[in-house]
Residue frames as a rotation matrix with the C-alpha (Angstrom) as fourth column:
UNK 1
-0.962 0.272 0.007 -29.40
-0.075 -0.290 0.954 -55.78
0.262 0.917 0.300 -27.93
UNK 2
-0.185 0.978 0.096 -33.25
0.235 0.138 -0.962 -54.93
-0.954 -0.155 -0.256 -27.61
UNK 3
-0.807 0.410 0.425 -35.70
0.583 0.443 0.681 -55.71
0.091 0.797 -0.597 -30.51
UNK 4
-0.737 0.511 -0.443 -38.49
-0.303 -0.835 -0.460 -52.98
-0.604 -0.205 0.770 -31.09
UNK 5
-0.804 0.290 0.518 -41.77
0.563 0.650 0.510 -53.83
-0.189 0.702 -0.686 -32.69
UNK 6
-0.910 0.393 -0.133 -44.70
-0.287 -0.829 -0.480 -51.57
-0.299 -0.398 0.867 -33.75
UNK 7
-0.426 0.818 0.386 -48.03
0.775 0.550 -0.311 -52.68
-0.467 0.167 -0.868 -33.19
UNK 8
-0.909 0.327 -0.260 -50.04
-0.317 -0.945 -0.081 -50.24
-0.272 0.009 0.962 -35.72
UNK 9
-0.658 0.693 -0.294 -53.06
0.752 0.623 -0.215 -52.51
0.034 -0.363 -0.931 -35.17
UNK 10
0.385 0.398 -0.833 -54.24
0.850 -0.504 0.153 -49.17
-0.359 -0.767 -0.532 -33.53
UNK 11
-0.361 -0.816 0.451 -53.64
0.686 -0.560 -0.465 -45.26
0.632 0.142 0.762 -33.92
UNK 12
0.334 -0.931 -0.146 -51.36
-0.816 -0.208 -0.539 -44.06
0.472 0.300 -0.829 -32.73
UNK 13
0.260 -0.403 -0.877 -48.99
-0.013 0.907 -0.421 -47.39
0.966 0.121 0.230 -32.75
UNK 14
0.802 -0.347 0.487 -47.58
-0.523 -0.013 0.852 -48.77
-0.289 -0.938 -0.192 -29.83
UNK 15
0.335 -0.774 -0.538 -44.39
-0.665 0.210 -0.717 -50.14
0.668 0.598 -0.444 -29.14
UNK 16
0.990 -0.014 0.137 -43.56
-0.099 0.623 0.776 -53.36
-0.096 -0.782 0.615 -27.72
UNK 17
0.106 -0.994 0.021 -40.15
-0.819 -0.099 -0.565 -54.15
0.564 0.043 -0.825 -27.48
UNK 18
0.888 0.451 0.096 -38.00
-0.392 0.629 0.671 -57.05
0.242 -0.633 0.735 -26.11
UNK 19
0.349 -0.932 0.094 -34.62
-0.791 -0.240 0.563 -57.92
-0.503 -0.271 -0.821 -24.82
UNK 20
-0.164 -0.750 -0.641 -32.29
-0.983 0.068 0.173 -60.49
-0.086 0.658 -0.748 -26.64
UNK 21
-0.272 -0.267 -0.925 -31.37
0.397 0.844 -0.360 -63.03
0.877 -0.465 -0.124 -24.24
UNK 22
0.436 0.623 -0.650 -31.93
0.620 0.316 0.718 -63.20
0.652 -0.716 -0.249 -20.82
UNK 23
-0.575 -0.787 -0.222 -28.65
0.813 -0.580 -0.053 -60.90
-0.087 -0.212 0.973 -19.85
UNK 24
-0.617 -0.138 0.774 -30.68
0.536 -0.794 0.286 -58.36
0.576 0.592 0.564 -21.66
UNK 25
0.609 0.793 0.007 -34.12
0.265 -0.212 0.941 -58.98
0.748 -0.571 -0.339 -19.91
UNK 26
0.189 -0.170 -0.967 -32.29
0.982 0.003 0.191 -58.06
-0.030 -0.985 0.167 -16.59
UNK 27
-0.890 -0.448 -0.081 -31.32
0.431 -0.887 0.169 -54.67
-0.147 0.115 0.982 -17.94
UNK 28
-0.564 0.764 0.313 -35.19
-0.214 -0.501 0.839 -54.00
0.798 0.406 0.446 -18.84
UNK 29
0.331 0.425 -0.843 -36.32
0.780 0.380 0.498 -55.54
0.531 -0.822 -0.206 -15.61
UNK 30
0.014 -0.313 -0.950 -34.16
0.869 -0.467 0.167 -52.88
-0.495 -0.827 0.265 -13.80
UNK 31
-0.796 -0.098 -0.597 -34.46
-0.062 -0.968 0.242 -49.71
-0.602 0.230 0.765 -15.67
UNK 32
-0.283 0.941 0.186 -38.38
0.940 0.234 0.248 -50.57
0.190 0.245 -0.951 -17.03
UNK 33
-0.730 0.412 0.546 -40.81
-0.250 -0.904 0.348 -47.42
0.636 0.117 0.763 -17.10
UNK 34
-0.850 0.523 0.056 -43.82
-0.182 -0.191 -0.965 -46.95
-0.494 -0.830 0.258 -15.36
UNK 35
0.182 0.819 -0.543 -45.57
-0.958 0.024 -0.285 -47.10
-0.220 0.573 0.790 -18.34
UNK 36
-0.569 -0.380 -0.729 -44.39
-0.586 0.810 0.035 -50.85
0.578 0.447 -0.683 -19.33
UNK 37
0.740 0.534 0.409 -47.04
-0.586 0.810 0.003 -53.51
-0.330 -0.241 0.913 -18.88
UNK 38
-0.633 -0.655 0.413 -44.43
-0.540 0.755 0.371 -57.14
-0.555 0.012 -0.831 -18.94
UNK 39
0.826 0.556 -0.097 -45.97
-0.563 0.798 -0.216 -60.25
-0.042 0.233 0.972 -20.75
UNK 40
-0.763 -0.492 0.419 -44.22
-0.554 0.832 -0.031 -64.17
-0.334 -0.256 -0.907 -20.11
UNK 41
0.059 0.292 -0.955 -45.64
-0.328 0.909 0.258 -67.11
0.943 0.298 0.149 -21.57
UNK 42
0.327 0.832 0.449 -47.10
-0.891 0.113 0.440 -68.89
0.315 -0.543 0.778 -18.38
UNK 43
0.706 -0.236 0.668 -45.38
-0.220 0.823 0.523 -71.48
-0.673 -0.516 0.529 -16.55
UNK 44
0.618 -0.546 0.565 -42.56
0.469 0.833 0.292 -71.73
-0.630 0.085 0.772 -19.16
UNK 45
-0.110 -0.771 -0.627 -39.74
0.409 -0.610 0.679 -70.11
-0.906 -0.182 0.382 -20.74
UNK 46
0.406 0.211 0.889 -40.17
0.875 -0.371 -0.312 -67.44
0.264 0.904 -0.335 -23.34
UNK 47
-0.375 -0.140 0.916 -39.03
0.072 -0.990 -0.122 -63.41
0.924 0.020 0.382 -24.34
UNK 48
0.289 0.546 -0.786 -40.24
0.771 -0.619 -0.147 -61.10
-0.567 -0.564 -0.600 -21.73
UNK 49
-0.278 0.423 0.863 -42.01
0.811 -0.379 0.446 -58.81
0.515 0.823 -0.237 -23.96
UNK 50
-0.521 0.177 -0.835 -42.76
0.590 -0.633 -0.502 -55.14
-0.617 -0.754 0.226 -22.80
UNK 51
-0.324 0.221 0.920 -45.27
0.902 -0.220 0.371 -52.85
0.285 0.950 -0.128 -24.10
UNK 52
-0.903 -0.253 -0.348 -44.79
0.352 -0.899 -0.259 -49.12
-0.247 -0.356 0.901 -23.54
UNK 53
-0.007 0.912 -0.411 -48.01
0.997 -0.025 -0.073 -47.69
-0.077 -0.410 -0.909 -22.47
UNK 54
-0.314 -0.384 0.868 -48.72
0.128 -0.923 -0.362 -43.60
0.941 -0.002 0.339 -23.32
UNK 55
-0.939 -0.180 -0.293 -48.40
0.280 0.090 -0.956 -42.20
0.198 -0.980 -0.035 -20.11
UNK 56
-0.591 0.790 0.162 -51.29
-0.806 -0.570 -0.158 -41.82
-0.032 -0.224 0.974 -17.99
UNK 57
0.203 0.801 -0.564 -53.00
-0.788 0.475 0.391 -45.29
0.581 0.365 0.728 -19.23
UNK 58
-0.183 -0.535 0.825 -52.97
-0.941 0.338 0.011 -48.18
-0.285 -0.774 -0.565 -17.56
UNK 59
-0.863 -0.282 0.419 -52.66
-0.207 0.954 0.215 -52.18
-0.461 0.099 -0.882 -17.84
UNK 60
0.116 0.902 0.415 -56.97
0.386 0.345 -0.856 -52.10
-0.915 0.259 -0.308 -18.18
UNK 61
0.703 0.188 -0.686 -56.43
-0.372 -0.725 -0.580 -49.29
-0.606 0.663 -0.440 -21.41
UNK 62
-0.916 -0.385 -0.110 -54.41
-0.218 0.249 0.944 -51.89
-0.336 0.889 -0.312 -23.90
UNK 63
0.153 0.713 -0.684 -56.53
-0.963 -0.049 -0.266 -52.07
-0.223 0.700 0.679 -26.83
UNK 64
0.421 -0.078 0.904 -57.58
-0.084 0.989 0.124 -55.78
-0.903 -0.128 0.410 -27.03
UNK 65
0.985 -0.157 -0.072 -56.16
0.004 0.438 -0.899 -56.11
0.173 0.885 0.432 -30.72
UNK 66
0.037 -0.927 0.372 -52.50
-0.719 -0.284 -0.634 -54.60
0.694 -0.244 -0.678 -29.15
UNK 67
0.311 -0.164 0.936 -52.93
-0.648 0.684 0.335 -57.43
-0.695 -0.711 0.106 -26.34
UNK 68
0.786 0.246 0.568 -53.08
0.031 0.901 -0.434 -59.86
-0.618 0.358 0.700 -28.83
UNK 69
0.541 -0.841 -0.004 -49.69
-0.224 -0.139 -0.965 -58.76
0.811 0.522 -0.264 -30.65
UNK 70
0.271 -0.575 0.772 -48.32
-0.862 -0.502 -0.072 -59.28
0.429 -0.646 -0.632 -27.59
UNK 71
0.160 0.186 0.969 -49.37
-0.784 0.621 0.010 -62.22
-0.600 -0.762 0.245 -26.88
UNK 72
0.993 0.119 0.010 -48.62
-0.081 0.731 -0.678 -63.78
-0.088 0.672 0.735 -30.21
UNK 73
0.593 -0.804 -0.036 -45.44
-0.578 -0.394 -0.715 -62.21
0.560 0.445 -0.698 -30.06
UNK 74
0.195 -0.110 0.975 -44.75
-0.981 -0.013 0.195 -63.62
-0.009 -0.994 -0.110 -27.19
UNK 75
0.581 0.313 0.751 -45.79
-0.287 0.943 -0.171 -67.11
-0.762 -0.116 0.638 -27.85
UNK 76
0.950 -0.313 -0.017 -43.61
0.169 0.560 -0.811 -67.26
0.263 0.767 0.585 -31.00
UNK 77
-0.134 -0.991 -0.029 -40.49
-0.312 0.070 -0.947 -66.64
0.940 -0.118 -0.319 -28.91
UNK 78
0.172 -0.063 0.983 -41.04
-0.835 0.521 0.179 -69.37
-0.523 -0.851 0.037 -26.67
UNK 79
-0.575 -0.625 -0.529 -39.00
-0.805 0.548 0.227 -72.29
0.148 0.556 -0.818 -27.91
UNK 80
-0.800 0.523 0.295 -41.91
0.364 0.813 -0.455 -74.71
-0.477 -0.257 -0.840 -26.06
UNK 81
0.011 0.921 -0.389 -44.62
0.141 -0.387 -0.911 -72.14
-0.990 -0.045 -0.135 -26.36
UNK 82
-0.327 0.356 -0.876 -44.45
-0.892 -0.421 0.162 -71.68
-0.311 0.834 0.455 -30.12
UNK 83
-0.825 -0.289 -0.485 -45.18
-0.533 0.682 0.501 -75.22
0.186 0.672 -0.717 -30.53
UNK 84
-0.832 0.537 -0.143 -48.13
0.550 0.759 -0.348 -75.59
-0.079 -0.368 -0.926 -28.61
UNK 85
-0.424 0.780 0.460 -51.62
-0.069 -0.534 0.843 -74.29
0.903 0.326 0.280 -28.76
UNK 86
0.837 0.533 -0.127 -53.92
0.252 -0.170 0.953 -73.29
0.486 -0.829 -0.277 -25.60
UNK 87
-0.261 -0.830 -0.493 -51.34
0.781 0.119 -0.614 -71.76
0.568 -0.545 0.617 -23.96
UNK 88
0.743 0.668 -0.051 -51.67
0.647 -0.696 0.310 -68.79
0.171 -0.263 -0.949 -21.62
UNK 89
-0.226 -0.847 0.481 -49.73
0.777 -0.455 -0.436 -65.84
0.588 0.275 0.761 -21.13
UNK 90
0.479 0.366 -0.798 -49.72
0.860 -0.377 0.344 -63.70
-0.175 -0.851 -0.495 -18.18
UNK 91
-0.127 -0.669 0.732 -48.85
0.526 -0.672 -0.522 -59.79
0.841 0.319 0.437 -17.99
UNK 92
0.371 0.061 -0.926 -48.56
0.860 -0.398 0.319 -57.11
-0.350 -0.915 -0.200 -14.78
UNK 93
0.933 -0.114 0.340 -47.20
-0.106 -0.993 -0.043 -53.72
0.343 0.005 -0.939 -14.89
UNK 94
0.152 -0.988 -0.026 -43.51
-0.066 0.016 -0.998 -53.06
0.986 0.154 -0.063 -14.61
UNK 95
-0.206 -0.320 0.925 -43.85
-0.798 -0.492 -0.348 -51.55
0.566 -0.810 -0.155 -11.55
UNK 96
0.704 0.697 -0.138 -45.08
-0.602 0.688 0.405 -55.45
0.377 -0.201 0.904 -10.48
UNK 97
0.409 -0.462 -0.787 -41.86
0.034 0.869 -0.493 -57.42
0.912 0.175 0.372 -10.92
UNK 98
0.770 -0.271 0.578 -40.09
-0.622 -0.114 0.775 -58.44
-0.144 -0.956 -0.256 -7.90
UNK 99
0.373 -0.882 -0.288 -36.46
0.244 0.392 -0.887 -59.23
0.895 0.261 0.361 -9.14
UNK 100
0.789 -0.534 0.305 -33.87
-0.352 0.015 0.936 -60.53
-0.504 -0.845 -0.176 -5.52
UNK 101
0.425 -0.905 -0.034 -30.97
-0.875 -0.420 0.239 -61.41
-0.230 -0.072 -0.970 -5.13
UNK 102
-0.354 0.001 0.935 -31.40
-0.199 0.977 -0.077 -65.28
-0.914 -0.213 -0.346 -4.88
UNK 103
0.591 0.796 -0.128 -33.06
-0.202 -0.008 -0.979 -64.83
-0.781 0.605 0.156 -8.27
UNK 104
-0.381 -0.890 0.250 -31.04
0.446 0.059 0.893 -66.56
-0.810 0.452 0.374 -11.25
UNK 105
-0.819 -0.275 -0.504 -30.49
-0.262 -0.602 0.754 -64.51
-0.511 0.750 0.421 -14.16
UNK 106
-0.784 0.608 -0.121 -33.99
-0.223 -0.095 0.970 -63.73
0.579 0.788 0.210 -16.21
UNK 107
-0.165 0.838 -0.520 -36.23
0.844 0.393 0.366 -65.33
0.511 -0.378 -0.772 -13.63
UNK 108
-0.818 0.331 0.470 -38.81
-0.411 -0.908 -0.076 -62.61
0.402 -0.255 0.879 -11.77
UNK 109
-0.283 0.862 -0.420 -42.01
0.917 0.115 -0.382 -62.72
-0.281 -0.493 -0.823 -8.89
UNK 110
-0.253 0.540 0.803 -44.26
0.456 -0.666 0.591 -60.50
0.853 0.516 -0.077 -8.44
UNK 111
-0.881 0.062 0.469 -45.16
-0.360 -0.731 -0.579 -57.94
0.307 -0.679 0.667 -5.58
UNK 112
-0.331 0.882 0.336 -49.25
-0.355 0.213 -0.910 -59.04
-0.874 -0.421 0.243 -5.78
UNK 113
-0.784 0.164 0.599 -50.67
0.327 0.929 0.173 -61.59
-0.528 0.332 -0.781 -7.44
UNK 114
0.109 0.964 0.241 -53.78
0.748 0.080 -0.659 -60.24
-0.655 0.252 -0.713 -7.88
UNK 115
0.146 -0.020 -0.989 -52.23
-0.657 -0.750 -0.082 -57.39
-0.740 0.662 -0.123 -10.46
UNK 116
-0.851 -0.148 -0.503 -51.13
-0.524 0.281 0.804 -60.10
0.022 0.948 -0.317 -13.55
UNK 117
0.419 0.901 -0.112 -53.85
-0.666 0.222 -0.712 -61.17
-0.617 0.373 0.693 -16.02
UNK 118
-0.593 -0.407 0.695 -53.73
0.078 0.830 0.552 -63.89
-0.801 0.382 -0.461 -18.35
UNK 119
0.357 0.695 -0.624 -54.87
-0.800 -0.117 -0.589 -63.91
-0.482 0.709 0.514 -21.61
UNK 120
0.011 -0.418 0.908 -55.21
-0.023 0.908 0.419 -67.28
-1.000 -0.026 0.001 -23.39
UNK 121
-0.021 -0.199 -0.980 -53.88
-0.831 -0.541 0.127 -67.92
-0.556 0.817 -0.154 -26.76
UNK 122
0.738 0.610 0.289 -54.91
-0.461 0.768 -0.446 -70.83
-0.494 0.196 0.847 -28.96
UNK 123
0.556 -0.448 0.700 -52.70
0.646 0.763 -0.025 -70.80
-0.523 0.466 0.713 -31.55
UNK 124
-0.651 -0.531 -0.542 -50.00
0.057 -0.746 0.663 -68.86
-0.757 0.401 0.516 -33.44
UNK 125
0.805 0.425 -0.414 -51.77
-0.037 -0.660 -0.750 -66.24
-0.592 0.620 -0.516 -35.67
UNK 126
-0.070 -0.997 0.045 -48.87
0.936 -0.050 0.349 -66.02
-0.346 0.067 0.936 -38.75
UNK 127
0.133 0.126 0.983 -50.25
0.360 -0.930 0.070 -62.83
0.923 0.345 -0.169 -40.54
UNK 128
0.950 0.254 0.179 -49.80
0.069 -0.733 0.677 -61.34
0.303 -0.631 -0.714 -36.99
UNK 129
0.399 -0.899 -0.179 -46.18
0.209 -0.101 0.973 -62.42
-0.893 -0.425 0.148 -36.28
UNK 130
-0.179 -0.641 0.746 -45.23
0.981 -0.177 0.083 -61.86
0.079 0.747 0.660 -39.71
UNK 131
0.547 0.572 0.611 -46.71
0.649 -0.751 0.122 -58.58
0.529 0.330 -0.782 -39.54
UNK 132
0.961 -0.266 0.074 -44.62
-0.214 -0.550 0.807 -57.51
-0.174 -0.791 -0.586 -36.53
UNK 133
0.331 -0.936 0.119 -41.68
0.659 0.320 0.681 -59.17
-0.675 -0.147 0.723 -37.27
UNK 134
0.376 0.038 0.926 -41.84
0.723 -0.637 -0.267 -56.61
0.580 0.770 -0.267 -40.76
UNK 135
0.781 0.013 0.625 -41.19
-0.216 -0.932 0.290 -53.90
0.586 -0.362 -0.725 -37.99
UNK 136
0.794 -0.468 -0.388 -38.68
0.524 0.203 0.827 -55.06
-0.308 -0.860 0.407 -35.82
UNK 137
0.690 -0.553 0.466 -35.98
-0.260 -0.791 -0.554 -53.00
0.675 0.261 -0.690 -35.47
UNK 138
0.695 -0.421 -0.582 -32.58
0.706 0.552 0.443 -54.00
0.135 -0.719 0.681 -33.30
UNK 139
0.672 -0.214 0.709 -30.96
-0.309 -0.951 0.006 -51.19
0.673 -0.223 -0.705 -30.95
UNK 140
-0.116 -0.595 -0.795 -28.19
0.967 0.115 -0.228 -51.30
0.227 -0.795 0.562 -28.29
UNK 141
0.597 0.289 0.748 -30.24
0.001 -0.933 0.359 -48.36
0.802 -0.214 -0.558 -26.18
UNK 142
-0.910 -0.372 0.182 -28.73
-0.057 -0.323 -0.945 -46.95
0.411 -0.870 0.273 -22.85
UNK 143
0.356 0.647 -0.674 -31.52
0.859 0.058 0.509 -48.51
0.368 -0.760 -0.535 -20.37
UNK 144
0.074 0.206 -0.976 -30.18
0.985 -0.170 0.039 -46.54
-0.158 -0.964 -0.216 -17.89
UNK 145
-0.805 -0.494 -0.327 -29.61
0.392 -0.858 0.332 -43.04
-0.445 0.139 0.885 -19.28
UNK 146
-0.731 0.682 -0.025 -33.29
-0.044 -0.010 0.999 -43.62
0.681 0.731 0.038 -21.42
UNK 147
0.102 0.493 -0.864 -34.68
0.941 0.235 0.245 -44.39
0.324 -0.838 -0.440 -17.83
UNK 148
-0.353 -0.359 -0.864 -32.89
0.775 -0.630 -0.055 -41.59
-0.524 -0.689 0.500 -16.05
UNK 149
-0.991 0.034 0.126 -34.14
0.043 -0.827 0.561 -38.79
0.123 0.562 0.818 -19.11
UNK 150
-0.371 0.924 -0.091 -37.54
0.288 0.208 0.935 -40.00
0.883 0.320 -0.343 -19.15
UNK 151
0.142 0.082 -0.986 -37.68
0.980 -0.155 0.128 -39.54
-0.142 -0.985 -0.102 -14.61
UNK 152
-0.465 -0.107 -0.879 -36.81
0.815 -0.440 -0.378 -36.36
-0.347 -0.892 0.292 -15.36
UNK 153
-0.815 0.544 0.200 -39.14
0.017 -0.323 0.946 -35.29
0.580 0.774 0.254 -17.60
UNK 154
0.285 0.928 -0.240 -41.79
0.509 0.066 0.858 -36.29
0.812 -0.367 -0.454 -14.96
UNK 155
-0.091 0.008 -0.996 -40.10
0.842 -0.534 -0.081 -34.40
-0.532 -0.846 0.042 -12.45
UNK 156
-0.919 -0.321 -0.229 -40.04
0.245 -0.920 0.307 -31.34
-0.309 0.226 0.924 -14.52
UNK 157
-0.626 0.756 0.191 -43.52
0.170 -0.107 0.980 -31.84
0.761 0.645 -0.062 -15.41
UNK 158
-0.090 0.204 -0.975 -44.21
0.763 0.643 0.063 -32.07
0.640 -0.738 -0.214 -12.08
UNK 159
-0.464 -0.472 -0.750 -42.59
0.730 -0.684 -0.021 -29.12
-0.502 -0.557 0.662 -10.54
UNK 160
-0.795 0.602 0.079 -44.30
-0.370 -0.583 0.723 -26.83
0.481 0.546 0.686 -13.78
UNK 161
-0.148 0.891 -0.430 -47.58
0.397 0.452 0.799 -28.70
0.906 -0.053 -0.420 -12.55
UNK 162
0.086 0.234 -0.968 -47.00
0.993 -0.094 0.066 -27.45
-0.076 -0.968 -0.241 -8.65
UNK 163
-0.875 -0.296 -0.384 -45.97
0.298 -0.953 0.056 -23.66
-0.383 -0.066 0.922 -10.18
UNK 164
-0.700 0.693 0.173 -49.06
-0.059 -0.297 0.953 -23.64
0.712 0.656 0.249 -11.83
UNK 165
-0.042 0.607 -0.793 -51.16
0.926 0.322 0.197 -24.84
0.375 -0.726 -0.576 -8.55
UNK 166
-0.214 0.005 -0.977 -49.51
0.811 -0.556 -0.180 -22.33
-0.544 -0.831 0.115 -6.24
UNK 167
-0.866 -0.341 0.365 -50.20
0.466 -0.815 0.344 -19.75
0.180 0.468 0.865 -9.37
UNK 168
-0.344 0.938 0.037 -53.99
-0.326 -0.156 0.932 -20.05
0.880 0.308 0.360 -9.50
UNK 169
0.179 0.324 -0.929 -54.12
0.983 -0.091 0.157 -20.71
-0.034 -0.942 -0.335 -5.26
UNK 170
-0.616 -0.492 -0.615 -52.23
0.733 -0.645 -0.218 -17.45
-0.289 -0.584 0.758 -5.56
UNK 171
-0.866 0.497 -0.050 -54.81
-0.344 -0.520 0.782 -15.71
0.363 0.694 0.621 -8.05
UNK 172
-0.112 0.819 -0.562 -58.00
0.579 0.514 0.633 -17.37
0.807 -0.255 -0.532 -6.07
UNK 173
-0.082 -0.008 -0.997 -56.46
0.961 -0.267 -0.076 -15.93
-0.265 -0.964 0.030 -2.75
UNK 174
-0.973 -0.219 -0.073 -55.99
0.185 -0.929 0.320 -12.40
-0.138 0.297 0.945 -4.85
UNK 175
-0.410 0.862 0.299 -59.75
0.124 -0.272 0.954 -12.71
0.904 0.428 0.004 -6.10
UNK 176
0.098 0.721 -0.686 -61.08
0.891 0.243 0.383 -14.11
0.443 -0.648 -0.619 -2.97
UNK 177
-0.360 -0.128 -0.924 -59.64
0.768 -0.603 -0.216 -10.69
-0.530 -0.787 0.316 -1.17
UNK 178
-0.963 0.231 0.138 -60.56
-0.119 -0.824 0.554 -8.44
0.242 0.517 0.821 -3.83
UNK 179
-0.070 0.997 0.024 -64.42
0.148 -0.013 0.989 -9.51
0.987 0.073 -0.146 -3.09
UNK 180
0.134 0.645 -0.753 -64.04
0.887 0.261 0.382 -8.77
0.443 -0.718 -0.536 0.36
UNK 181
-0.733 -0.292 -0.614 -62.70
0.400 -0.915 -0.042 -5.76
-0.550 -0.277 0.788 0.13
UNK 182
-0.878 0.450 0.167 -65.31
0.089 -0.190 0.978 -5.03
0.471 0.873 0.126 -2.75
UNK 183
-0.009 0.719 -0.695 -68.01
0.771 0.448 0.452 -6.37
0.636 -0.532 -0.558 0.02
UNK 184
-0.194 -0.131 -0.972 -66.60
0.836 -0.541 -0.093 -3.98
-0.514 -0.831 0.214 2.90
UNK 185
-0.907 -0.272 -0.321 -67.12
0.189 -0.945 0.267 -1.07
-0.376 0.182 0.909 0.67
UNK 186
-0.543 0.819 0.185 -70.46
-0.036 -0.243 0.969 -1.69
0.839 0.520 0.161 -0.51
UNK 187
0.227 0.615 -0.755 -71.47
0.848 0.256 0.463 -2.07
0.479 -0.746 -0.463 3.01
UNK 188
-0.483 -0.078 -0.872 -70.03
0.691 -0.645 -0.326 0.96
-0.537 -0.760 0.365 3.81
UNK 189
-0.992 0.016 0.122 -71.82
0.081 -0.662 0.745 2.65
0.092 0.750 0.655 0.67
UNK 190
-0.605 0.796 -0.017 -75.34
0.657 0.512 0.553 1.89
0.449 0.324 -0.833 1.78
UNK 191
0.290 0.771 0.567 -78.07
0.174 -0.625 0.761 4.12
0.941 -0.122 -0.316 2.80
UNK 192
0.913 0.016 -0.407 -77.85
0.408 -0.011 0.913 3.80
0.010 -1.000 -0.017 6.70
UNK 193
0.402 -0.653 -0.642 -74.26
0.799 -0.092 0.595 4.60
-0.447 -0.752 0.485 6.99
UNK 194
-0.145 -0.296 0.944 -74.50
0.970 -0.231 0.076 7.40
0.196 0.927 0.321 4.87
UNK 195
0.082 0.527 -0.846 -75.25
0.435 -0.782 -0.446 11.29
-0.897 -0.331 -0.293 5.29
UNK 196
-0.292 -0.136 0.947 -76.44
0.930 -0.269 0.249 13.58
0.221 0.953 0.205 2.91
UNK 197
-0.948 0.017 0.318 -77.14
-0.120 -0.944 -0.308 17.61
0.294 -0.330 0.897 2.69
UNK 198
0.099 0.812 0.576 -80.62
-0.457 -0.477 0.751 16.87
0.884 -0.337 0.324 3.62
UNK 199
0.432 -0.526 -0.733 -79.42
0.497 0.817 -0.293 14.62
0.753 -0.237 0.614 6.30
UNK 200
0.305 -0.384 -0.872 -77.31
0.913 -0.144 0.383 16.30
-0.272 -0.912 0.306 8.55
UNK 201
-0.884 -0.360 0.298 -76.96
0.464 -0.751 0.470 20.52
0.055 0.554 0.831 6.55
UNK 202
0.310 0.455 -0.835 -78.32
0.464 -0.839 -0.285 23.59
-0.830 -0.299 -0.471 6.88
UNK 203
0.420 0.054 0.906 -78.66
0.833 -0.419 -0.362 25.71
0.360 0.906 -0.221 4.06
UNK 204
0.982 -0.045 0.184 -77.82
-0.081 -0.978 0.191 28.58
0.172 -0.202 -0.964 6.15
UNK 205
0.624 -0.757 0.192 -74.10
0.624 0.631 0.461 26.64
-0.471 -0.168 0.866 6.69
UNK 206
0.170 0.132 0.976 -73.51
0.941 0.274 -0.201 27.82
-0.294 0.953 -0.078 3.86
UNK 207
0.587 0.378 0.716 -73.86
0.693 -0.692 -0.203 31.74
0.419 0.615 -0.668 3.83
């Protein structure tokens, strides 16, 4: 089961979303988007919270009021972290996690440190978790079939994106020759390489 929340903080809303139990988080760890920024409660156990990014934006382009849903959310499903205050909460891009084999069940690294940020949270906000919790919504999606539809949407966008290149290389290369063929003929139209009846004619030619 994944939990869906909409932050409409912001328009147009985002969704954060977040996996039951820890069984679940492994299914969103392995079939995550590109767009999905992660958030964890810092040094101790909580959700791992995802928030689906429109494509194209990145980790710097969450609107700071949508961080902060996240981060409250977050903190109120941590069974320590909802009880404490100063806490921090770190987040990275999907494409960050670094999930082995040796890894028990829910736990995750990272690829490079220097991609997760931390944003610190004093204290639980309730008008913000109540607000979100109002939205939640509980789904039993196909990760891997919602993964696999979405991959090929960007390849098809992709492939339209190179037919369009090679159209308008092919329509450049069509212009670029039409002006030099346009060129070679006005250079042969010019004065010097011309003849006319006074030029190179006899009136008497003629009779």
């Amino acid at each position: 089961m994944v939990f869906y929340f909409t932050s409409a903080v912001v328009n147009p809303p985002f969704t954060i979303y977040m996996g039951k139990d820890k069984y679940e988080n492994e299914g969103l760890i392995k079939y995550g988007w590109p767009e999905d920024i992660w958030f964890h409660v810092d040094k101790l156990s909580s959700a791992h919270v995802y928030l689906r990014m429109p494509k194209g934006k990145t980790i710097d382009d969450i609107p700071p009021e949508v961080l902060i849903d996240c981060a409250q959310l977050v903190k109120n499903n941590s069974i320590q972290g909802c009880k404490m205050n100063n806490i921090n909460v770190v987040y990275t891009p999907w494409s960050n996690l670094k999930k082995t084999g040796d890894m028990d069940v829910g736990q995750i690294g990272f690829y490079r440190q220097k991609e997760v940020k931390v944003v610190a949270v004093e204290k639980k906000v309730n008008e913000i978790v109540n607000r979100l919790e109002k939205t939640k919504e509980e789904r039993f999606p196909d990760l891997a079939a919602e993964k696999e539809e979405r991959d090929q949407e960007e390849r098809n966008e992709k492939k339209a994106q190179l037919q369009e290149q090679n159209r308008r290389e092919k329509e450049e290369h069509k212009k670029k020759k039409e002006m030099e063929e346009l060129k070679s003929y006005s250079s042969l139209m010019k004065g010097e390489n011309m003849k006319t009846n006074e030029d190179g004619y006899d009136s008497d030619d003629f009779m």
